[in-house]
N, C-alpha and C positions, 0 to 999 in steps of 0.2 A: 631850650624848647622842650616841650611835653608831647608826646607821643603816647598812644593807645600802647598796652604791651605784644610784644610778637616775640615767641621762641617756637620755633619750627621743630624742637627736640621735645616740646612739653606735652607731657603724657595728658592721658586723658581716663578718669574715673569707666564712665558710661562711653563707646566708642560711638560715634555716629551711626544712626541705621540712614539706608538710602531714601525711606520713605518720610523721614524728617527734612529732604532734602530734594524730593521731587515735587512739584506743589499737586495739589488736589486733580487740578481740574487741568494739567500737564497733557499733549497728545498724546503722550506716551500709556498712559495711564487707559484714554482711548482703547488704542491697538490693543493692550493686554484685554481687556474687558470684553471688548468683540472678538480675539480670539479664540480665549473662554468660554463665552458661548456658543462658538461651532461645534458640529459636529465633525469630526476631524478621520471618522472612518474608513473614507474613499481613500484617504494619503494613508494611514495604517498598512492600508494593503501592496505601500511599494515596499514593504520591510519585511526581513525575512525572519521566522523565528532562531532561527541558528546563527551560528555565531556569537562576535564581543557585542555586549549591549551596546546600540548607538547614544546619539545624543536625542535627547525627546523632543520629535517633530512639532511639536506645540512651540516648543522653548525657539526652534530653526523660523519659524511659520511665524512669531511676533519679529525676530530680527529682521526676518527677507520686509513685510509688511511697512514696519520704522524705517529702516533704511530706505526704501525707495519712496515712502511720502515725505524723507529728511533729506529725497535729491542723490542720495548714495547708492550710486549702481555696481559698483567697481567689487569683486571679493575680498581683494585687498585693500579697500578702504574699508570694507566693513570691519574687515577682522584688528584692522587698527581702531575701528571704533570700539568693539568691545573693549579692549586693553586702554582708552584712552576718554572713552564719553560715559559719563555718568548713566546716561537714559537710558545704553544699552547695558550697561553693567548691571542695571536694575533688571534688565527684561531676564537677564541671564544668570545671575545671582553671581554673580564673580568668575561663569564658566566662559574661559578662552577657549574658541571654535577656531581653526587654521581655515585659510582662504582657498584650500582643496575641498575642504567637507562641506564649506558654506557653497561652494560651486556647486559639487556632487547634490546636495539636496537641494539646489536652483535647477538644476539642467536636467537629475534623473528622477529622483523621487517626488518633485510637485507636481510636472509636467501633466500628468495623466489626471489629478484629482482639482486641479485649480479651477477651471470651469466649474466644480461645483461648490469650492469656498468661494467665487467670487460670486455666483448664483445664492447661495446663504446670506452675504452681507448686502446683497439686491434687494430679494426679500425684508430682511431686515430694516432696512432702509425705507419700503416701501409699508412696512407696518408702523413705524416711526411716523408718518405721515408729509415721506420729505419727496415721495415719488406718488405716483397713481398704476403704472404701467399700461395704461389705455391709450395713450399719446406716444410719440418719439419722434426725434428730430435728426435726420439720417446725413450725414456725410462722410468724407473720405479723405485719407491726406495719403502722399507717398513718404516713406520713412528709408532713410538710405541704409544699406546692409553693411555687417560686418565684411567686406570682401575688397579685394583689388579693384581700382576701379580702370583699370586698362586688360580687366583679364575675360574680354568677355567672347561667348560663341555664338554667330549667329546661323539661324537657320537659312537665311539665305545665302549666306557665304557656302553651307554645306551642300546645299542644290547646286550652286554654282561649278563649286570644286569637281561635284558627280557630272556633271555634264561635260567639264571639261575633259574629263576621263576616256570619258565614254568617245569624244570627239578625238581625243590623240587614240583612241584603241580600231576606231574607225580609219583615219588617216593611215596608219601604218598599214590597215590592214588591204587596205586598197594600192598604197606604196608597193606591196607585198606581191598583191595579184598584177600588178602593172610591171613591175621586172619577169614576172615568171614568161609573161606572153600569154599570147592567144591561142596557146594550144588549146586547151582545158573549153571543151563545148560547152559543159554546163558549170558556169563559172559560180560560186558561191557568194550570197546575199551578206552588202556590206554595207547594210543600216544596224546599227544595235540600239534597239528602244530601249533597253533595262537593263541597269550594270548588275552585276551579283561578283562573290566569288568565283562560282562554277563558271559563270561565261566567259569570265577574266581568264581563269587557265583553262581553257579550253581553249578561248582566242590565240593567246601568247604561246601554246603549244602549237595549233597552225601555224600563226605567223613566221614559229620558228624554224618549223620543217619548210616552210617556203624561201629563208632568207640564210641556212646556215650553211646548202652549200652551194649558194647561188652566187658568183665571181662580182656580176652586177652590185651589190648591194654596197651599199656605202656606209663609210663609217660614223655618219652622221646616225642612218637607220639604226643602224648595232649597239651604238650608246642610246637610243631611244629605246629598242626594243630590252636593253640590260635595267634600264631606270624601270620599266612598268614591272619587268620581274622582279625588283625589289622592292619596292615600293607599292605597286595596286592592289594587292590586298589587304597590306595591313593599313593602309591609310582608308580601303572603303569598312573596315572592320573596326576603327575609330571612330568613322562618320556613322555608322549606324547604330553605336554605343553613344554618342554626342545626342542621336536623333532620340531614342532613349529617355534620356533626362530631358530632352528638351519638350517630349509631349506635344499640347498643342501653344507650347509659345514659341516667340521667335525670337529668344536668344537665355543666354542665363551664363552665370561666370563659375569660373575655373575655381575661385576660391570659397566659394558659395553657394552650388551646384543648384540649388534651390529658390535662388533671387533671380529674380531678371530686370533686365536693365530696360530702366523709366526714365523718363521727361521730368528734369526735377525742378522745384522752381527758385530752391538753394543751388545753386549751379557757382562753382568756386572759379572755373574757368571765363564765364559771363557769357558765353557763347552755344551755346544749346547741347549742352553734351548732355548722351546720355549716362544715367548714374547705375547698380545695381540696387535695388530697392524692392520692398512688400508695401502694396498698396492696402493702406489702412482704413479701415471701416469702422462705423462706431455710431450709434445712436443713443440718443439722451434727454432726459428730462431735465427739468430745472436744473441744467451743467453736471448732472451727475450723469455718469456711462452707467448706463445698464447693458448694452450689450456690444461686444467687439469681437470683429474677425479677419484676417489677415489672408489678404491672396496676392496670387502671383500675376492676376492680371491687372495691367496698368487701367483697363478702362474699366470706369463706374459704372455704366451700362449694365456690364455682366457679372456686378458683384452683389445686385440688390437682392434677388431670387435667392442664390445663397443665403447672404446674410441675415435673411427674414428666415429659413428652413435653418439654421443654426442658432437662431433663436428659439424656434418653437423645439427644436432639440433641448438644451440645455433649460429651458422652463419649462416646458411640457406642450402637448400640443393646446393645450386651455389658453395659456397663456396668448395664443396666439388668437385663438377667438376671443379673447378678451380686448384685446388689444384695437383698440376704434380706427385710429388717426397714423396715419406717417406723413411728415412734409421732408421731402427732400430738393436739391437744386434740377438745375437742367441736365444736368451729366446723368438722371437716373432716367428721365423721360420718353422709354421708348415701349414697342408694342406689346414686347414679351411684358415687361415689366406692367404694364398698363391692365393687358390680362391678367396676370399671376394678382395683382391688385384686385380687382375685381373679383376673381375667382375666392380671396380667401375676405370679401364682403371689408375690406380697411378702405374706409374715404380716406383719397388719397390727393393729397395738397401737391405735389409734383411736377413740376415744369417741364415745357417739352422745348425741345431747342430754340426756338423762333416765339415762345413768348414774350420774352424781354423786349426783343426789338418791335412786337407786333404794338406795342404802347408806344412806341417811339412816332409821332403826330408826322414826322418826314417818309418814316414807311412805309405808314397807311396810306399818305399823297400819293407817295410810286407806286405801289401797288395796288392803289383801289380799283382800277378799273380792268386788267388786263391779264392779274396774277390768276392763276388757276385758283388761288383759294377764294377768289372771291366771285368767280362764277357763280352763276341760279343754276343749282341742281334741281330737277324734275325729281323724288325720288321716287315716285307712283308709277312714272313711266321709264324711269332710268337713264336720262339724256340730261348733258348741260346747254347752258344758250350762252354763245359766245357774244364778246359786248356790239355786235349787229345785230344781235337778235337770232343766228342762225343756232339751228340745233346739232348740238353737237351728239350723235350716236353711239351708242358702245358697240363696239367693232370683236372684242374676245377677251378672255379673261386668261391669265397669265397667273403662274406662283414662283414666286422666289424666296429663298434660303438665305438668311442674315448668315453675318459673318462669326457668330452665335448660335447659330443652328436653328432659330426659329421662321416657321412655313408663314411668308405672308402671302395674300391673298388679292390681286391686281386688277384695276379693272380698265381698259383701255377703250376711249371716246376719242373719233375727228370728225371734223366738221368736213362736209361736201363740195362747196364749192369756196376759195377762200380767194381764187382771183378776180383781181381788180378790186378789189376791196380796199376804200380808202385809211382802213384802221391797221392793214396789216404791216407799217413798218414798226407801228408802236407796239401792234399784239403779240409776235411772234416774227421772227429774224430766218427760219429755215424752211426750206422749198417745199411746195406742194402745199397741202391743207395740213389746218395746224391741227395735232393729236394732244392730248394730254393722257396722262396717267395718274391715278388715283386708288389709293387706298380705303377702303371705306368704312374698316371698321378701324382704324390710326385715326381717322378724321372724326368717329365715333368718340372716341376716347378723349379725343383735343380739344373738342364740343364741352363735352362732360369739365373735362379739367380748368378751361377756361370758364366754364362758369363757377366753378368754385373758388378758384385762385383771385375773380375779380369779385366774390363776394364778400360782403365786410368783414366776415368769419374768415374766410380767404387772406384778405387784406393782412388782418389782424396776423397770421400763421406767417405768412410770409416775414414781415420786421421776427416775428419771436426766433422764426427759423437764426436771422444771422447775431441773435444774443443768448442762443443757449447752445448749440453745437459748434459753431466756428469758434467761441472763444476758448471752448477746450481743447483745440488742439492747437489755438497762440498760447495757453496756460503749460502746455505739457511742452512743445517743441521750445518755445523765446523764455518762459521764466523756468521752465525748470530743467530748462537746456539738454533736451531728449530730443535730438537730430538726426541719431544714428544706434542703431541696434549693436548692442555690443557681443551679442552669442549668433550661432551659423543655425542655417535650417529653419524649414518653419513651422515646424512644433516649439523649437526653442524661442523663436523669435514671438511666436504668438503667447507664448507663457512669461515673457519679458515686457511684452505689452500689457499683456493682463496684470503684470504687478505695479506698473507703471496705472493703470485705470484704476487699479483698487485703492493704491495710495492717492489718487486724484479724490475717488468718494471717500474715505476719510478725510481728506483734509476737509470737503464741505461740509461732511458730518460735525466736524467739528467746530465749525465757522458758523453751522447753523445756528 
């Protein structure tokens, strides 16, 4: 039999270069080319002049970039890749990086500068003519944390905890004055509305002079009153360090301090647990991200404001008047967001909770006649007419504070006489004449959106919405199996994401 020759010992004249061996038009080839043309000065300046010379951030900045559009997130898989894959050995020219230094310039030195590499290759992109930046298509996913997922603090557990305190420091303290007797005319006040340290010993030094040489006291008391003096201050000095980190959420884990725990819909248990996770944001143009930010609140709602002012940050504020269009789902559809919309002049495609269903031909049945929304407002004279025909009045005007912090503006109508009325078991279910409440500049806004959303241009945004932003986050979570963040904190985790979005627009860049 004849075979081609093979000796794995036979020398070779001319040695192979790696560029006879990577093809032309390689992704590789990509990455180097666009890192190249960055400006790389913002990351310069996490370096210091003294010291061993490092390794050159250009040379770190192509491998971070290939490895996470080639799926490789791990530092020890990378550094097995230099030593073992041709494409990085090319980017690298033969130089082995250890999986401490490839961290160190992941974790410490990009951190601060990425937002503006990944802003250059935006740009870039969008002179290419592969973007516009005048459109974007907004959603959110939740991304589960590096952390324990049983290690978590909630803030209702620590209100709990402090009340219960406060009620054993009450109990005893009344225990205390009920052995002593009724001598004492003017007996001291045993409500405590506010725990602190000071009132903790201050209490427990009463209690004490009351119960240690009082024969009555039992030894039930005395181990009660021994547990609060070892225990009540370093436990509420705990709880006010927990309250601390925990700011305005309500909960976040032990191994994570940073994450807080969300409603996932990868849920490994199948039963509704909560997970520790950064709710992820991110808008796009034809499937490329141009811009993403990472927070700690689970609801969409309170992340759009943000991540529109974190965009006009890192692009400039032009960029944000420039910028025409946002369509986002229902989850961003409320008043704050509505204003802030308006306010910065973006027509705004945006659903508000009760769209979807308001097209649904059964809902409009039950509701047509009797829903507050579909009252005849007067608005000349400021009255609705209820389906008899009675007018319904505005009676005063009322303001309430979301759970957000934004002032809304109320305005309260009932009707006069609503008995014996034969419509009232279908209109209304509770006594007296029926009231409604009304918002009027939410219902301004719902006007407004609703005739955009059902217009053909509308129409049109809506399908685009769920084929250019939803599929990038099935591209980045199910193909390129990015589920879970693999660094802590969230400067880290948000620079982990950003390398994960950059390698997404390369790959389209290069698909283009």
């Amino acid at each position: 039999m004849k075979f081609k020759h093979y000796n794995q010992q036979q020398t070779i004249l001319l040695p192979y270069s790696f560029n006879d061996l990577i093809p032309e038009k390689h992704p590789v080839r990509i990455v180097d080319h666009i890192v190249e043309s960055l400006n790389i000065q913002p990351l310069l300046k996490a370096y210091s002049k003294e010291g061993n010379p490092g390794y050159h951030p250009k040379m770190l900045l192509k491998v971070m970039l290939y490895a996470y559009m080639t799926n490789v997130y791990s530092s020890r898989k990378i550094e097995l890749a230099l030593r073992e894959n041709i494409n990085f050995m090319w980017l690298t020219s033969m130089t082995i990086v250890d999986h401490n230094t490839i961290n160190r310039f992941r974790s410490n030195k990009l951190k601060d500068s990425f937002k503006e590499i990944f802003k250059q290759v935006v740009l870039l992109l969008a002179s290419e003519g592969l973007i516009t930046l005048k459109q974007i298509y907004t959603d959110g996913t939740k991304i589960e944390a590096q952390a324990g997922r049983y290690t978590f603090v909630w803030s209702k557990s620590i209100k709990t905890n402090k009340a219960k305190m406060l009620n054993q420091l009450e109990d005893l303290w009344n225990y205390a004055q009920s052995i002593e007797g009724d001598d004492d005319p003017n007996p001291e006040p045993t409500e405590f509305k506010e725990i602190s340290k000071e009132a903790i010993e201050k209490t427990i030094a009463k209690i004490d002079a009351k119960l240690s040489g009082n024969k009555k006291t039992s030894s039930k008391a005395k181990a009660k009153l021994r547990y609060i003096k070892n225990n009540f201050v370093a436990n509420l000095e705990k709880y006010e360090q927990q309250e601390v980190i925990l700011g305005a959420r309500n909960s976040y884990s032990k191994t994570d301090k940073e994450a807080t725990f969300m409603r996932m819909k990868e849920d490994h248990m199948q039963n509704g647990q909560l997970k520790p996770a950064y709710n992820t944001q991110i808008s796009t143009e034809n499937q490329i991200i141009v811009h993403y930010t990472i927070h700690q609140n689970p609801t969409d709602t309170k992340t759009l404001k943000p991540h529109l002012e974190d965009f006009a940050q890192t692009f400039g504020e032009g960029a944000l008047q420039e910028l025409e269009e946002i369509t986002a789902d229902a989850g961003y559809g409320s008043e704050e967001n509505y204003d802030y919309l308006e306010q910065k002049e973006l027509t705004a495609y945006v659903k508000y909770n009760t769209f979807d269903k308001e097209q649904d031909k059964n809902y409009q049945k039950k509701h047509k006649s009797f829903s507050k929304e579909n009252l005849y407002y007067n608005a000349e004279e400021d009255f609705y007419v209820c389906p008899m025909g009675q007018k319904m009045q505005k009676t005063h005007q009322s303001q309430k504070t979301t759970e957000a912090g934004h002032q809304q503006s109320l305005s309260h109508y009932q009707a006069k006489n609503c008995e014996g009325c034969p419509l009232r078991g279908q209109c209304f279910k509770a006594k007296g004449n029926r009231s409604i409440e009304r918002n009027h500049n939410l219902e301004r806004h719902k006007q407004k959106t609703r005739e955009l959303l059902l217009s053909e241009i509308g129409a049109q945004k809506r399908k685009q919405r769920t084929t250019d932003v939803e599929p990038v986050f099935a591209q980045l979570k199910h193909n390129n199996g990015f589920r879970r963040f693999s660094l802590k904190g969230l400067k880290k985790v948000e620079l982990e994401f950003g390398l994960m979005a950059l390698g997404h627009n390369l790959r389209k860049k290069i698909a283009a």
